[in-house]
C-alpha positions as a Python dict, from the first residue, in 0.01 Angstrom:
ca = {
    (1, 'X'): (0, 0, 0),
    (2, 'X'): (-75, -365, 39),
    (3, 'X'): (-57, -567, -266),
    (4, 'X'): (-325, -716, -408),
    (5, 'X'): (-269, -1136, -442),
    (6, 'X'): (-439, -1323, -684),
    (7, 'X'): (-461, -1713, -741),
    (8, 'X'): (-418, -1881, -1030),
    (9, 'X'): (-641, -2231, -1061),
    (10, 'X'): (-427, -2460, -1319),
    (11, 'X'): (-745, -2653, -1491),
    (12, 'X'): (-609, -3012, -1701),
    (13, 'X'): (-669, -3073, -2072),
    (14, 'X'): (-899, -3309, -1925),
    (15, 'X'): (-1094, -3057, -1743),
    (16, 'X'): (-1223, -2946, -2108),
    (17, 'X'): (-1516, -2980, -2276),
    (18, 'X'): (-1578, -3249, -2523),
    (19, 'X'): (-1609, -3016, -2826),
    (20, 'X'): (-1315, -2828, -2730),
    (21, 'X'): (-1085, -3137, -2704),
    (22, 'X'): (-1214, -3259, -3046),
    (23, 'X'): (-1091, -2928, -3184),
    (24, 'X'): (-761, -2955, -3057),
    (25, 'X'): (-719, -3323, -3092),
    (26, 'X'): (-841, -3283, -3504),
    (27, 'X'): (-513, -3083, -3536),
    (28, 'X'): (-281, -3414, -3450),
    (29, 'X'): (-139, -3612, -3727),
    (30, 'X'): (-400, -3926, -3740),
    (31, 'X'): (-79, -4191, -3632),
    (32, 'X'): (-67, -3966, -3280),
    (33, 'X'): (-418, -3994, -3242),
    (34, 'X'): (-416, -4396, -3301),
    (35, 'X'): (-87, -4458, -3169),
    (36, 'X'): (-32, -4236, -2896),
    (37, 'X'): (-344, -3973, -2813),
    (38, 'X'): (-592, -4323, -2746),
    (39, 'X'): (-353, -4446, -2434),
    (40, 'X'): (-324, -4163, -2261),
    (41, 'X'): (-654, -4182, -2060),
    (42, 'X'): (-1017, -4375, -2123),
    (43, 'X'): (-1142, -4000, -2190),
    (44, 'X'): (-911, -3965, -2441),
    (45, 'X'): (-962, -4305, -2608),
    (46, 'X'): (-1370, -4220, -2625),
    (47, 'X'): (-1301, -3871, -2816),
    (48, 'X'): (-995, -4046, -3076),
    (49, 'X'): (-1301, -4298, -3159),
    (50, 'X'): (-1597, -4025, -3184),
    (51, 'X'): (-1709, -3991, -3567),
    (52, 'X'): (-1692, -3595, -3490),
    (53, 'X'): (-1329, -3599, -3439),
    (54, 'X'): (-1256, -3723, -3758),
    (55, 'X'): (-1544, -3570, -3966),
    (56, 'X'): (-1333, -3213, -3834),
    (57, 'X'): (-1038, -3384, -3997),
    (58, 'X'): (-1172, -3438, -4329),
    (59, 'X'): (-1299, -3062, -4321),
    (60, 'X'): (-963, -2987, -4210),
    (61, 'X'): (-764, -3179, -4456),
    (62, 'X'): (-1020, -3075, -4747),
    (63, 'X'): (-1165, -3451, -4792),
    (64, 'X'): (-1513, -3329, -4697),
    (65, 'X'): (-1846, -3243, -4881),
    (66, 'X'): (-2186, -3175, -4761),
    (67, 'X'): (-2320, -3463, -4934),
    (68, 'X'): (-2074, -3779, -4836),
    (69, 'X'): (-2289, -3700, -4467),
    (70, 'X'): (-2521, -3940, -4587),
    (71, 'X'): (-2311, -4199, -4700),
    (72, 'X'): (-2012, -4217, -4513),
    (73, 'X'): (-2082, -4506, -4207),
    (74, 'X'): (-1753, -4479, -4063),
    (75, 'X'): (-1548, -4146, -4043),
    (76, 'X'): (-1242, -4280, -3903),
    (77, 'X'): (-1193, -4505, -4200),
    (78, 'X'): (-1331, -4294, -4446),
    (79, 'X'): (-1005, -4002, -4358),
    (80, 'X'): (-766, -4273, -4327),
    (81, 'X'): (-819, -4394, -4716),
    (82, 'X'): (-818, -4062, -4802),
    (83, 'X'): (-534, -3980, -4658),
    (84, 'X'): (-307, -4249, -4804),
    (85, 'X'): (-501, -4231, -5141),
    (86, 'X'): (-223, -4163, -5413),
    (87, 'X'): (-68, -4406, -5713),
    (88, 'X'): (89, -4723, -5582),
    (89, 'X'): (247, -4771, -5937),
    (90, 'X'): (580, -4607, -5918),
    (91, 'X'): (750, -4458, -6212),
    (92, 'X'): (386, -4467, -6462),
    (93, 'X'): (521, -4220, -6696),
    (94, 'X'): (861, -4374, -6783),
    (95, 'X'): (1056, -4021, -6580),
    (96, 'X'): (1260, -4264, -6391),
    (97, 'X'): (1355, -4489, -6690),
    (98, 'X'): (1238, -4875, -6586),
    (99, 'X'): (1291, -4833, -6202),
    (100, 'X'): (1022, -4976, -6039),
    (101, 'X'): (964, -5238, -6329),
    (102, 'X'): (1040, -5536, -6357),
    (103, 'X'): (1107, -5698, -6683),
    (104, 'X'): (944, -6003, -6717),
    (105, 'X'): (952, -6030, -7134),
    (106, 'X'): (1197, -5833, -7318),
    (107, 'X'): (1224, -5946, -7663),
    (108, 'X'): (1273, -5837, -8005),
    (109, 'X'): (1492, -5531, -7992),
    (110, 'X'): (1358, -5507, -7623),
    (111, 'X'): (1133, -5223, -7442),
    (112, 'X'): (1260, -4831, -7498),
    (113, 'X'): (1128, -4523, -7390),
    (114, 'X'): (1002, -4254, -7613),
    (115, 'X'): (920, -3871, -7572),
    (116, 'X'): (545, -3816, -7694),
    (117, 'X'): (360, -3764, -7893),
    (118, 'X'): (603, -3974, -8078),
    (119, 'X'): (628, -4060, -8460),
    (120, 'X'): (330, -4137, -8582),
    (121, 'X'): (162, -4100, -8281),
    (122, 'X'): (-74, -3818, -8119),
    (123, 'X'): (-55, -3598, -7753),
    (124, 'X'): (-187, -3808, -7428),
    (125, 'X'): (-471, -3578, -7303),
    (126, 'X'): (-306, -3567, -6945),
    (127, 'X'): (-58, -3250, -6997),
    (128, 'X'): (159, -3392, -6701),
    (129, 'X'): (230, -3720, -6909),
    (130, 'X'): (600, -3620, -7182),
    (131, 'X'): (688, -3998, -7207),
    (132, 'X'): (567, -4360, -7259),
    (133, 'X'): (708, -4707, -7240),
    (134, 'X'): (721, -4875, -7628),
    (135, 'X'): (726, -5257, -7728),
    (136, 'X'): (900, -5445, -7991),
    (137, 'X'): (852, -5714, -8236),
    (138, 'X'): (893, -6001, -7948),
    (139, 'X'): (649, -5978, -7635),
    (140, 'X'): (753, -5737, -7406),
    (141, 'X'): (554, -5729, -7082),
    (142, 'X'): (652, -5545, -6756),
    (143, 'X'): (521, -5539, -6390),
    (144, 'X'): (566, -5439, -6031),
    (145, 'X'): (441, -5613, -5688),
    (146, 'X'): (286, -5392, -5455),
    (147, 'X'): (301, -5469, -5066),
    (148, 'X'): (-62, -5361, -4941),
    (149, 'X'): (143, -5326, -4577),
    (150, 'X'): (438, -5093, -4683),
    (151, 'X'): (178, -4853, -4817),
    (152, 'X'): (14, -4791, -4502),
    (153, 'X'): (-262, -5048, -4559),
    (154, 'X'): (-277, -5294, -4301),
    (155, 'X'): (-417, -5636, -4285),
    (156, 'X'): (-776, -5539, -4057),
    (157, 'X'): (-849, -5263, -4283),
    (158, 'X'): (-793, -5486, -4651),
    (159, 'X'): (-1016, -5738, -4474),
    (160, 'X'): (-1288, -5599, -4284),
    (161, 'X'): (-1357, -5270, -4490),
    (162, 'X'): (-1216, -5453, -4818),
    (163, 'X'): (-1188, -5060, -5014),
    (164, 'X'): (-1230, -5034, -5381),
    (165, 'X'): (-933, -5071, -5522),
    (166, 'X'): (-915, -4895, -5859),
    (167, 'X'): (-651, -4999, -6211),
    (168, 'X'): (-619, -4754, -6479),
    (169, 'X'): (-366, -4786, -6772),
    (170, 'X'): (-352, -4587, -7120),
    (171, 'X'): (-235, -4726, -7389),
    (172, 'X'): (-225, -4660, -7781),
    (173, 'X'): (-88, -4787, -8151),
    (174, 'X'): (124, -4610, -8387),
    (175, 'X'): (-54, -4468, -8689),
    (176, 'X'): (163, -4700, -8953),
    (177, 'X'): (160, -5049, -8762),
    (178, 'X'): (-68, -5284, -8627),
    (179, 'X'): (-12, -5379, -8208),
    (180, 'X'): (-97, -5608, -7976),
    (181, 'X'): (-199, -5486, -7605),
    (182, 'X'): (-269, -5685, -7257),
    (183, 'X'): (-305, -5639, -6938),
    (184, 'X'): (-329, -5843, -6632),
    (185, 'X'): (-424, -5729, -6237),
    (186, 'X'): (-429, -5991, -5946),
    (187, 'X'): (-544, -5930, -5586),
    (188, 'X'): (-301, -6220, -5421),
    (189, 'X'): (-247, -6305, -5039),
    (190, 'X'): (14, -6359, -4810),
    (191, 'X'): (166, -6709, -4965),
    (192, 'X'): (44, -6557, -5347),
    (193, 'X'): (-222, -6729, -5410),
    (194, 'X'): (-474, -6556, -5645),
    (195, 'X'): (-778, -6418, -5500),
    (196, 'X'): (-929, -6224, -5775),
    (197, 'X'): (-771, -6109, -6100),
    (198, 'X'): (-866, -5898, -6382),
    (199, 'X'): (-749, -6020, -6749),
    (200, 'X'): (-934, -5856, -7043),
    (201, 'X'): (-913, -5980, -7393),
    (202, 'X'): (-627, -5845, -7577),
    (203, 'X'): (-686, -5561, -7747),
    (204, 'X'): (-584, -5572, -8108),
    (205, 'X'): (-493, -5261, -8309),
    (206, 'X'): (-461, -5255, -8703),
    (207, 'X'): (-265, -5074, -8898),
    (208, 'X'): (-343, -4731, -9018),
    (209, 'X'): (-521, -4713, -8695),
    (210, 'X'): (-570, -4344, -8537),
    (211, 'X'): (-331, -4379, -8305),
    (212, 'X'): (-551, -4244, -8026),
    (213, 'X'): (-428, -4256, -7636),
    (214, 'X'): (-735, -4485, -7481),
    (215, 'X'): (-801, -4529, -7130),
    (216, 'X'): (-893, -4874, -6940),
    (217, 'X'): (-1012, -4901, -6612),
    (218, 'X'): (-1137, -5115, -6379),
    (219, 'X'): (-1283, -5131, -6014),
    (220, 'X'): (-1226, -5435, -5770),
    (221, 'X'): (-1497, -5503, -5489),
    (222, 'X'): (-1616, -5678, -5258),
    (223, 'X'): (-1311, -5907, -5328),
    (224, 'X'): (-1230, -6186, -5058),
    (225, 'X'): (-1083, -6094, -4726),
    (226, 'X'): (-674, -6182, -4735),
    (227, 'X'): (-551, -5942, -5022),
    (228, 'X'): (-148, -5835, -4891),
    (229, 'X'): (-37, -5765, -5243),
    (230, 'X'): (-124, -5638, -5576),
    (231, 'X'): (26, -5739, -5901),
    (232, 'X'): (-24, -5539, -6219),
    (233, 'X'): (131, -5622, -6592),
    (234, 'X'): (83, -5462, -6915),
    (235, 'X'): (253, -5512, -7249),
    (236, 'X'): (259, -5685, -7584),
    (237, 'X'): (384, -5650, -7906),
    (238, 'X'): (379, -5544, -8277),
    (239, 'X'): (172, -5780, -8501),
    (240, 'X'): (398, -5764, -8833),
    (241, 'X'): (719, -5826, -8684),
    (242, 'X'): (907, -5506, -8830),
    (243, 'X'): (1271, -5446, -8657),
    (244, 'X'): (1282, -5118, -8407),
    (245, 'X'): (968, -5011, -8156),
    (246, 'X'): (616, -5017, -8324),
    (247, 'X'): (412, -5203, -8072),
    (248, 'X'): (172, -5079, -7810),
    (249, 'X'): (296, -4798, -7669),
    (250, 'X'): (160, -4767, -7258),
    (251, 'X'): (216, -4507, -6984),
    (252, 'X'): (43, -4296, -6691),
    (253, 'X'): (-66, -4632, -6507),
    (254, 'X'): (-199, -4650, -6173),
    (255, 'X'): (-332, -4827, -5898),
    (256, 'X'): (-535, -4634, -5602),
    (257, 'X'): (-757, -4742, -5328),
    (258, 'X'): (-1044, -4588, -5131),
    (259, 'X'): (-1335, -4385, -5150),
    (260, 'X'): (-1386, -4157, -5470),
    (261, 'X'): (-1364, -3766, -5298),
}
């Protein structure tokens, strides 16, 4: 009997429809897709830069609701601040001792770390949080330097979409002693210069306060273009000078950028 021969026709990637390609390319890590996926042809380049593309990667990756369709302008952006959202303060919760800190005041009998809730102190109401930084009866104040570039953020993105780059810090007093607390955020760029800076009044416990954990927060935006580097210090004191650790206590700090999901 003869056999029957059949031809295969081999069809390119290219050969596929739009929506097909967008499906497979939404699987990619987003660096291929920038770095790599965008050179390969000018087909390629238009479907890395269609909104679609990356709208199926914030389904994918679980950064997606129904109702951001109305106020997200650029989709592209929008995944890639989602995507490196996390803390940029590094060892908040004291699990690491002081790495990551820098000492910058360190007087009296000097900064320790306790376990909470601590004496005379109550719970943080973040059940992850089991230790906080303490002051003395000299200023102690602590800080780290962020570098907007290591953390994935470059320079186009800081300056042309300028995201909202949100401080939170926690702080609190022990019951028995009165305590000083401050805190100081600046925006700087590339040769340090300060471009915007958040400095609240000091916040002044008394004694026999109720030791409550308390929450501050703030948002920066619209901030001038040029911003490379974040600075953040917190601290203070005790205000009657007794020997040991009964100043502000502070932990579970952060510092995070982009769009609220």
């Amino acid at each position: 009997s003869r056999r029957r021969s059949c031809r295969c026709v081999m069809t390119s990637i290219g050969d596929l429809p739009e929506d097909v390609l967008v499906e497979l390319l939404s699987l990619l890590p987003a660096r291929e897709l920038v770095g790599t996926c965008s050179l390969v042809c000018t087909q390629w380049r238009y479907v890395v830069d269609l909104a679609t593309l990356w709208k199926r990667k914030c389904q994918r990756d679980g950064f997606y609701l129904p109702n951001l369709d109305r106020t997200v302008s650029d989709w592209k952006t929008f995944y890639m601040l989602c995507n490196l959202k996390r803390n940029l303060i590094k060892n908040p919760c004291a699990e690491e001792n002081f790495q990551h800190w820098k000492l910058d005041h360190n007087e009296g009998d000097k900064w320790k770390i306790e376990n909470l809730p601590g004496a005379h102190g109550t719970d943080l109401p973040v059940p992850a949080v089991h230790k906080y930084f303490v002051t003395s009866y000299g200023p102690c104040f602590k800080s780290q330097l962020i570098t907007l570039q290591k953390e994935g953020y470059w320079n186009q993105l800081m300056d042309e979409k300028r995201p909202e780059i949100v401080v939170k810090d926690w702080y609190a007093a022990r019951f028995d002693c009165g305590c000083r607390y401050e805190l100081t955020v600046r925006l700087l760029s590339e040769d340090y210069s300060i471009l915007e800076e958040f400095h609240p009044e000091p916040v002044v416990i008394e004694q026999w306060s109720d030791a409550v954990w308390r929450e501050i927060s703030h948002t920066f935006q619209n901030y001038p273009a040029g911003v490379r580097y974040i600075w953040f210090q917190h601290g203070g004191q005790d205000t009657q000078f007794w020997a040991g650790w009964y100043g502000i206590r502070v932990t579970n700090s952060s510092i995070t950028i982009g769009p609220l999901t």
